[in-house]
KOLKE-787784 format. One record per residue: residue number from 1; residue in one letter; x, y, z of N, C-alpha, C, CB in turn. Coordinates in steps of 0.1 Angstrom, whole numbers, always signed. Glycine has a CB too. Layout:
BEGIN
num, residuo, n_c1, n_c2, n_c3, ca_c1, ca_c2, ca_c3, c_c1, c_c2, c_c3, cb_c1, cb_c2, cb_c3
NUM, A, X, Y, Z, X, Y, Z, X, Y, Z, X, Y, Z
...
***
This chain:
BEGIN
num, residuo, n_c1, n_c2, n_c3, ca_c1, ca_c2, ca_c3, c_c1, c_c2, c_c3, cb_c1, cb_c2, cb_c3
1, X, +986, +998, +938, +982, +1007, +949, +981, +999, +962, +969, +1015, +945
2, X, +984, +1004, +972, +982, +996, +987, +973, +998, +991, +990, +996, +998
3, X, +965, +986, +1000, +953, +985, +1004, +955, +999, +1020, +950, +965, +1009
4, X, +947, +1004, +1020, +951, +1012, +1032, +945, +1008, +1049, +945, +1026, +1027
5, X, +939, +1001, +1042, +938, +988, +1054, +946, +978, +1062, +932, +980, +1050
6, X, +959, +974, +1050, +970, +969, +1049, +982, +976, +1061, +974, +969, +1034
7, X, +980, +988, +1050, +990, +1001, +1057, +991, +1003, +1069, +987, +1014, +1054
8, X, +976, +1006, +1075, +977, +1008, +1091, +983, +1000, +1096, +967, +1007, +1099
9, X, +981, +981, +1091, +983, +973, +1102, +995, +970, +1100, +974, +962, +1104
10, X, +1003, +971, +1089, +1021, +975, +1089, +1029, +984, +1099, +1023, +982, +1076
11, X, +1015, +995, +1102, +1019, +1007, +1110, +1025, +1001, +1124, +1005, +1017, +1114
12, X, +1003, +998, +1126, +1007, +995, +1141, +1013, +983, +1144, +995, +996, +1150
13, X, +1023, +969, +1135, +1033, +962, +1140, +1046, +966, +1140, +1034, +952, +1134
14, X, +1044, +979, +1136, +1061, +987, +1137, +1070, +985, +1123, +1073, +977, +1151
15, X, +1066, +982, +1113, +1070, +979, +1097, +1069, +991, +1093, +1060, +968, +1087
16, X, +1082, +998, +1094, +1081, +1013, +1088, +1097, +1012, +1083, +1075, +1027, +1100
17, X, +1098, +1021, +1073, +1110, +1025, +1072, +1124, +1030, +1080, +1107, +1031, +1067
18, X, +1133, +1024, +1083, +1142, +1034, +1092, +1148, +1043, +1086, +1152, +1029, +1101
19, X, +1146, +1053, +1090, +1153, +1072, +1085, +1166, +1070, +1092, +1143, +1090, +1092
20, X, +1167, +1072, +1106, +1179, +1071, +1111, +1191, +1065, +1113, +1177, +1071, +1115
21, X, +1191, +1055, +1101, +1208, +1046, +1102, +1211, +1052, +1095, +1213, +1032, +1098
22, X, +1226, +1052, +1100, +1238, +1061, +1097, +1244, +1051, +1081, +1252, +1062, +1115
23, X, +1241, +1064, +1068, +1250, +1058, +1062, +1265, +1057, +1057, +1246, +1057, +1057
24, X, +1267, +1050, +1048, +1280, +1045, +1042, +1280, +1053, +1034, +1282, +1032, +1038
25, X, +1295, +1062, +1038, +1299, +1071, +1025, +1295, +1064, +1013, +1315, +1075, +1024
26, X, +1301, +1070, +1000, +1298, +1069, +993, +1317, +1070, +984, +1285, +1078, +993
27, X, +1321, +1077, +993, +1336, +1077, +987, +1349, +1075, +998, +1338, +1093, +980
28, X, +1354, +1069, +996, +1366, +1059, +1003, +1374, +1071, +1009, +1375, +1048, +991
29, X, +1385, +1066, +1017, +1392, +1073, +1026, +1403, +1083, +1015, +1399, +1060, +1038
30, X, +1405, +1077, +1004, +1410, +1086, +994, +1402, +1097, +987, +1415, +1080, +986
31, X, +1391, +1097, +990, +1380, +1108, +981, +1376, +1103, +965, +1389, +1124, +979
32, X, +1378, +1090, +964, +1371, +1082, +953, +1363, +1078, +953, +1374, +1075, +949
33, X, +1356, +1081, +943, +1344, +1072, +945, +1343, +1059, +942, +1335, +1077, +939
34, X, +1331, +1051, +952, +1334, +1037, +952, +1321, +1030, +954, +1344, +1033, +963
35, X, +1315, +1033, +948, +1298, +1028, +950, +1293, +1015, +956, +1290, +1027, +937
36, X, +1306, +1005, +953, +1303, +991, +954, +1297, +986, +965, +1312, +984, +951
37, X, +1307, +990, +979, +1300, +989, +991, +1286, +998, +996, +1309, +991, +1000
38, X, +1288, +1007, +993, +1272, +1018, +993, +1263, +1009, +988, +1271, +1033, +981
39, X, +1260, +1007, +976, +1253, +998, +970, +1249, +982, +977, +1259, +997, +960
40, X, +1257, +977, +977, +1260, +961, +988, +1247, +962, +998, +1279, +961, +1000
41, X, +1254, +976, +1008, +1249, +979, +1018, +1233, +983, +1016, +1258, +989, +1023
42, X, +1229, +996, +1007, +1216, +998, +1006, +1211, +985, +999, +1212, +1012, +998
43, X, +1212, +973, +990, +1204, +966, +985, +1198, +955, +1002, +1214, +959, +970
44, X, +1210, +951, +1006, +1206, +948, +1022, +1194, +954, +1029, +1218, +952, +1031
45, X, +1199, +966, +1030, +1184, +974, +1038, +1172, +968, +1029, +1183, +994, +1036
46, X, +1173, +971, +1019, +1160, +972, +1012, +1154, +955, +1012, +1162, +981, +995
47, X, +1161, +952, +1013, +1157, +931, +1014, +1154, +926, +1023, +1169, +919, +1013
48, X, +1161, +936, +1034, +1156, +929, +1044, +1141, +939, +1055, +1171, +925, +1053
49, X, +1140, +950, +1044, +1127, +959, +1046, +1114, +947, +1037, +1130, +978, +1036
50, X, +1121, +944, +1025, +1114, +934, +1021, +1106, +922, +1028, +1121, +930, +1016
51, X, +1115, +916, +1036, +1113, +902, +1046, +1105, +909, +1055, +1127, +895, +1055
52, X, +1103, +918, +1060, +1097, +924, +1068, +1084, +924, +1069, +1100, +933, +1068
53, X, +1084, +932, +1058, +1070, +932, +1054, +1059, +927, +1050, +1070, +935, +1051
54, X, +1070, +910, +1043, +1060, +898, +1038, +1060, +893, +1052, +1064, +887, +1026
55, X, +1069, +891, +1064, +1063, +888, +1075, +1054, +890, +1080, +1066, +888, +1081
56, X, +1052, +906, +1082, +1039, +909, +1088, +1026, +912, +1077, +1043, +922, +1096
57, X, +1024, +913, +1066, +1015, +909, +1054, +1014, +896, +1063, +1022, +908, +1036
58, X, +1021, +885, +1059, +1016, +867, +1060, +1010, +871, +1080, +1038, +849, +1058
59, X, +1013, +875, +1088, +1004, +876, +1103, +997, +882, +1100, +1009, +882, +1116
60, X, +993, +893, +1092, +981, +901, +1092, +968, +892, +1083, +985, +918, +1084
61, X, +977, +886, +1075, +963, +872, +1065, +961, +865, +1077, +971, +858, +1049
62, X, +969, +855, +1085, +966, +849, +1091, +955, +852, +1103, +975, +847, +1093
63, X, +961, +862, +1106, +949, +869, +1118, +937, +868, +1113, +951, +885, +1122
64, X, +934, +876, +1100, +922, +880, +1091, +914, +867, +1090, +928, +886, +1076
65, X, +921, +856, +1087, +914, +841, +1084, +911, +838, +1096, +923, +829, +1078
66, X, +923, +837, +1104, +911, +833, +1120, +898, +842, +1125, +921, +834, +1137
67, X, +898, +852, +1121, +890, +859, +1124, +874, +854, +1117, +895, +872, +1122
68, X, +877, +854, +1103, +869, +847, +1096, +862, +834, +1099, +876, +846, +1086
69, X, +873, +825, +1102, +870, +811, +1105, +855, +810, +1118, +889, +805, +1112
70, X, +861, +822, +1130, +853, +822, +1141, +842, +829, +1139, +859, +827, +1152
71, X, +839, +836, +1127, +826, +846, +1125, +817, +835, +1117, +829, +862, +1116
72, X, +826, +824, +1108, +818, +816, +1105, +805, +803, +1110, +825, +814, +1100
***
């Protein structure tokens, strides 16, 4: 389960899902189906939704510790 504390601050660095890219058929210029590039393509998104989000996770720890550090 996600910290919902986490969540916001994913929010407000802009780490959200994109809805709006256009995708990649799913069946080739002959009307076959051909999943291989569909697939290629969505595992991409999703990897690099990945990277994303341990980037901003690792700035939001960081922040959190400096903050820590100075209250200490």
């Amino acid at each position: 389960m996600r910290n919902r504390k986490v969540q916001r601050e994913l929010h407000r660095m802009g780490v959200r899902r994109m809805t709006n890219e256009e995708k990649i058929e799913l069946r080739d210029k002959c009307g076959m189906k051909d999943p291989t590039p569909y697939e290629a393509v969505k595992h991409m998104v999703q990897e690099q939704e990945r990277i994303n989000e341990r980037i901003a996770r690792a700035a939001i720890a960081a922040r959190e510790k400096k903050t820590m550090a100075a209250a200490v």
